[in-house]
C-alpha positions as CSV (number, residue, x, y, z in Angstrom):
1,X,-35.2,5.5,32.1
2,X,-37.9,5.2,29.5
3,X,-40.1,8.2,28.1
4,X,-38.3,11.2,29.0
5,X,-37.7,13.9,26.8
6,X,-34.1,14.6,25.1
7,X,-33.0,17.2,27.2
8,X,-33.3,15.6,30.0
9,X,-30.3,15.4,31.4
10,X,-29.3,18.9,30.6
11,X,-32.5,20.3,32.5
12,X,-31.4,18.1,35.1
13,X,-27.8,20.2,35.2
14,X,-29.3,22.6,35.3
15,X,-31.1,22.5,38.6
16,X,-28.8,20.2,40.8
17,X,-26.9,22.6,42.2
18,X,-29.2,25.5,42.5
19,X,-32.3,24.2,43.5
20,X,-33.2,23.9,47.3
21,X,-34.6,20.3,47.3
22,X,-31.1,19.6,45.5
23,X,-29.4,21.2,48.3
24,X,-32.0,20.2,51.3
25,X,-31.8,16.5,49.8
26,X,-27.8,16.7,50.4
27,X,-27.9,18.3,54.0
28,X,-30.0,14.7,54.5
29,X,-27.1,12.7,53.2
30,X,-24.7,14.8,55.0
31,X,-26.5,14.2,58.4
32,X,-27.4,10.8,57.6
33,X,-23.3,10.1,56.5
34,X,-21.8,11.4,59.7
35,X,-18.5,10.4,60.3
36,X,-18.1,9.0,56.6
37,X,-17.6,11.9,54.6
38,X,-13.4,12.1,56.1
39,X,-11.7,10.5,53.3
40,X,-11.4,7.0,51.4
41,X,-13.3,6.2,48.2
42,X,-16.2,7.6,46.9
43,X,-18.6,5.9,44.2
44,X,-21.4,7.4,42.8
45,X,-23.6,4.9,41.6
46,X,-25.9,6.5,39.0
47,X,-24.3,9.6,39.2
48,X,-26.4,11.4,36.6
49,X,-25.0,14.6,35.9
50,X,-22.5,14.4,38.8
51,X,-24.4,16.9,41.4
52,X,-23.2,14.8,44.0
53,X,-19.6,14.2,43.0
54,X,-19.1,17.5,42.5
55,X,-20.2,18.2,46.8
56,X,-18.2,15.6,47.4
57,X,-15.4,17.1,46.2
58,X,-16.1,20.7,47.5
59,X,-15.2,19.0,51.4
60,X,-12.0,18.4,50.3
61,X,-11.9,15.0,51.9
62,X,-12.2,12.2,49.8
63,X,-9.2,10.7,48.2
64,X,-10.7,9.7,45.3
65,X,-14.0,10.1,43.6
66,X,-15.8,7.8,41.0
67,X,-18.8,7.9,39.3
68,X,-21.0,5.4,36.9
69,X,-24.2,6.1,34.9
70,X,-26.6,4.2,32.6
71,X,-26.8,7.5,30.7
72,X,-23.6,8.4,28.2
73,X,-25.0,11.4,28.0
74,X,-25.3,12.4,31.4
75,X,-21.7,10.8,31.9
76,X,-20.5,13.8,29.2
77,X,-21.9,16.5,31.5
78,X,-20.8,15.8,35.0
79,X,-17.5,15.0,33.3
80,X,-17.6,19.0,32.4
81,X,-19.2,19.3,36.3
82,X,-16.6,17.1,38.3
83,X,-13.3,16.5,36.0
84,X,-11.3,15.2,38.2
85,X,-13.2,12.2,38.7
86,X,-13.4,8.4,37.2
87,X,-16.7,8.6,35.6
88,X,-17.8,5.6,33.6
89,X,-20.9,4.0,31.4
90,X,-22.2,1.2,33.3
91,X,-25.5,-0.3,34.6
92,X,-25.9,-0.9,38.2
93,X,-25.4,-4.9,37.8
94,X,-22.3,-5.0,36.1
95,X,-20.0,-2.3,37.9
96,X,-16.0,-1.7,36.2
97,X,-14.6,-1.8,39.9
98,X,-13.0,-4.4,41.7
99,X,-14.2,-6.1,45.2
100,X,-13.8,-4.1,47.9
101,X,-12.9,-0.4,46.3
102,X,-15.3,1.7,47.9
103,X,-15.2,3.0,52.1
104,X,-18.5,4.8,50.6
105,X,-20.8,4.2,48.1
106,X,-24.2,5.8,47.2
107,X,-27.3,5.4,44.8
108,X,-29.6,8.4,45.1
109,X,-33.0,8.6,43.3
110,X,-31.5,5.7,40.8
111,X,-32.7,2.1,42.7
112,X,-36.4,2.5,41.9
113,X,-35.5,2.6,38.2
114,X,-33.4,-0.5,38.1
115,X,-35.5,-3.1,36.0
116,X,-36.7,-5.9,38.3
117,X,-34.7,-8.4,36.7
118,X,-31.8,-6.4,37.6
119,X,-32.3,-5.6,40.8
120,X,-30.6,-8.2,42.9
121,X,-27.9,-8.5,41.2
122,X,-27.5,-4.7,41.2
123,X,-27.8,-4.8,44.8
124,X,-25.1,-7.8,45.2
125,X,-22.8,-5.4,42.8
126,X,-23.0,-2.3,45.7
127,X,-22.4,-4.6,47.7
128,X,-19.6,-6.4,45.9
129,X,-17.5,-2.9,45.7
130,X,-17.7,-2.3,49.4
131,X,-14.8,-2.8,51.4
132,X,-15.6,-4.7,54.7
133,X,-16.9,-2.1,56.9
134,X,-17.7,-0.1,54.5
135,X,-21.1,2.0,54.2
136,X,-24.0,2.1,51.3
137,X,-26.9,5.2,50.8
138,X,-29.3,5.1,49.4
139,X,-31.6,7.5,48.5
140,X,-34.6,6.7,46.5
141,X,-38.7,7.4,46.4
142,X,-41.2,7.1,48.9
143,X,-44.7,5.9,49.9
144,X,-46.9,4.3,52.7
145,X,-47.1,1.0,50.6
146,X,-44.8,-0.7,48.1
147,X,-46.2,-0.6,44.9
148,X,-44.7,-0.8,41.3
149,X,-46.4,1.1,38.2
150,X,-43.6,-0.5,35.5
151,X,-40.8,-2.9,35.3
152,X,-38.4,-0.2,35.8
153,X,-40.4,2.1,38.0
154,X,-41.0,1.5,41.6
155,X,-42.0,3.5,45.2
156,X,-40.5,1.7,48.4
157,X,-42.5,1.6,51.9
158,X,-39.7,1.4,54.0
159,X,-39.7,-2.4,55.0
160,X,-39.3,-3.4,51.5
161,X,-36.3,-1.4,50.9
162,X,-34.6,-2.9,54.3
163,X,-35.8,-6.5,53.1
164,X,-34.3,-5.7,49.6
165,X,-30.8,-4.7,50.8
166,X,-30.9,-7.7,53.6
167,X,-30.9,-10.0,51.1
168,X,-28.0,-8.8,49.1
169,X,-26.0,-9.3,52.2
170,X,-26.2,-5.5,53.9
171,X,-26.5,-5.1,57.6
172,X,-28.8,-2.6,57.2
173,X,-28.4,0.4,60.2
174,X,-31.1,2.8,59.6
175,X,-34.2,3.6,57.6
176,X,-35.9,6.8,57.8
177,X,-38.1,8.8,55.5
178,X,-37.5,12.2,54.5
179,X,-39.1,15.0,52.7
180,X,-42.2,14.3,55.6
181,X,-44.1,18.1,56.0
182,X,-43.7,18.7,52.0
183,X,-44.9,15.3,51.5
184,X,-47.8,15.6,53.8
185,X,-49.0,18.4,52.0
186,X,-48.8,17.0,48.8
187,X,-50.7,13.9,50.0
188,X,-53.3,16.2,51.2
189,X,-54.2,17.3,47.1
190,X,-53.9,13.9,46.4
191,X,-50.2,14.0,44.7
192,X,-47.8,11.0,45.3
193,X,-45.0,10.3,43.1
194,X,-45.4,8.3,39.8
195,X,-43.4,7.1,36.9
196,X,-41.6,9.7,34.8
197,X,-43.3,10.7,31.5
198,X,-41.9,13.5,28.6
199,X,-44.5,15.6,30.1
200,X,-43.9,14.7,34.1
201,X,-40.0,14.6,34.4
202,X,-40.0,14.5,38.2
203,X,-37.3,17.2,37.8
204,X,-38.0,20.0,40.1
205,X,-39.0,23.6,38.8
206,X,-37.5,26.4,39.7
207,X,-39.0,28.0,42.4
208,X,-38.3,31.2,44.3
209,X,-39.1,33.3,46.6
210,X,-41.7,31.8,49.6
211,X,-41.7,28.5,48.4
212,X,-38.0,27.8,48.0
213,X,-37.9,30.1,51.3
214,X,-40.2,27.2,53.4
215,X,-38.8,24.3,51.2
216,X,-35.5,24.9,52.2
217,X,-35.9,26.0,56.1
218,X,-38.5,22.7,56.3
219,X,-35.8,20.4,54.5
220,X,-32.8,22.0,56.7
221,X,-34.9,21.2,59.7
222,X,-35.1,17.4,58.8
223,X,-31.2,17.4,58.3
224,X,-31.0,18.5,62.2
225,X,-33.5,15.7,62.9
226,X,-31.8,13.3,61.3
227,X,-28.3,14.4,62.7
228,X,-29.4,11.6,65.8
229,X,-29.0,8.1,64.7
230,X,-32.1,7.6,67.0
231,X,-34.9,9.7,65.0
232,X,-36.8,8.1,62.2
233,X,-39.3,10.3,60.3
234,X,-42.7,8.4,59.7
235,X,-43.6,9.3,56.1
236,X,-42.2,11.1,53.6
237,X,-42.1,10.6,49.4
238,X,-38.5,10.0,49.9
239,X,-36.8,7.3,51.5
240,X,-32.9,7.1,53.1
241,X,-31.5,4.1,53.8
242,X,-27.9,3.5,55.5
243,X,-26.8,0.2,55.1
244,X,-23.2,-1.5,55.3
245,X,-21.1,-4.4,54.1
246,X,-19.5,-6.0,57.4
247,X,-16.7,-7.8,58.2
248,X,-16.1,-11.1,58.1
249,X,-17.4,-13.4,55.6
């Protein structure tokens, strides 16, 4: 990503465990990944700091893990996070796995950064490392209306994201936003998300105490939505996205 400050990725670390969007964000994927999480192969792609990797490892289940990053940096530290997994320094569009790898793969918060040049062809590559059957989430930001503030910053509307995996060749299964009360609310002042800057990281604070308190309960409440394949949430400033590569040619 461009202007963000040097310690990015650290003060990232830092908070991906801890903080209760962190953890509401992966009660989402859990609900949303029912019946996936039981084992196979697991690819992180964009794994940052290795947040994810390292839940995914905590259930016990998955046989193996892997992870890839843009960031070498980022790839040092969830190395320290998740060490028994096979993390790598790769873009999105030129993945070091065979075809077929992957029962799981996910991209969270990355696929509104990939440059538009890059973005098919990073979608073909999740697609690529699927085994038939297989599924794909993704995870990425939010808004009523497509729109794109730089070449390698973007906010979905949820059509565009299921038009964009379509034409990589994903049946796409669901499409729900998430994140829809908080959202609201930040609507309300005006606030959508935007382009990272050094000063506006889009990395949460650390709050405590009544926020985290309602954040959390409000994000644990869309998780027991979302548990039924059958409920999509109308707005949110984050977007989920199951998609998967079936079989047959």
């Amino acid at each position: 990503m461009k202007d963000v400050p040097g310690d990015y990725y650290r003060r990232l670390h830092d908070v991906d465990s801890r903080h209760w969007w962190h953890r509401g964000m992966r009660d989402i994927a859990r609900a949303m990944l029912a019946g996936r999480l039981e084992g196979g192969a697991l690819l992180d792609a964009g794994c940052g700091t290795g947040g994810f990797l390292a839940w995914a490892a905590s259930l016990g289940t998955f046989e193996r893990l892997c992870g890839v990053d843009i960031s070498a940096e980022a790839i040092e530290i969830a190395r320290e996070v998740v060490p028994a997994a096979d993390l790598r320094v790769s873009p999105l569009d030129r993945l070091p796995f065979g075809d077929g790898e992957f029962d799981l793969v996910v991209s969270l918060d990355v696929l509104q950064h990939v440059p538009e040049g890059a973005l098919a062809a990073s979608l073909l590559e999740l697609r690529r490392v699927l085994e038939p059957g297989g599924a794909l989430l993704v995870r990425t930001n939010g808004d009523r209306r497509a729109r794109r503030e730089r070449d390698d910053w973007r906010a979905y509307d949820a059509a565009t994201l299921a038009a964009d995996l379509r034409r990589a060749g994903l049946a796409v299964r669901r499409v729900t936003y998430a994140n829809s009360l908080l959202s609201a609310a930040a609507a309300a002042r005006g606030r959508a998300p935007h382009a990272p800057t050094t000063e506006r990281t889009g990395i949460p604070t650390q709050d405590a105490g009544l926020t985290a308190a309602v954040g959390s309960a409000l994000l644990g409440l869309e998780a027991r939505l979302l548990a039924s394949p059958r409920v999509r949430l109308p707005f949110g400033h984050t977007l989920f996205a199951l998609a998967e590569r079936e079989v047959g040619p």
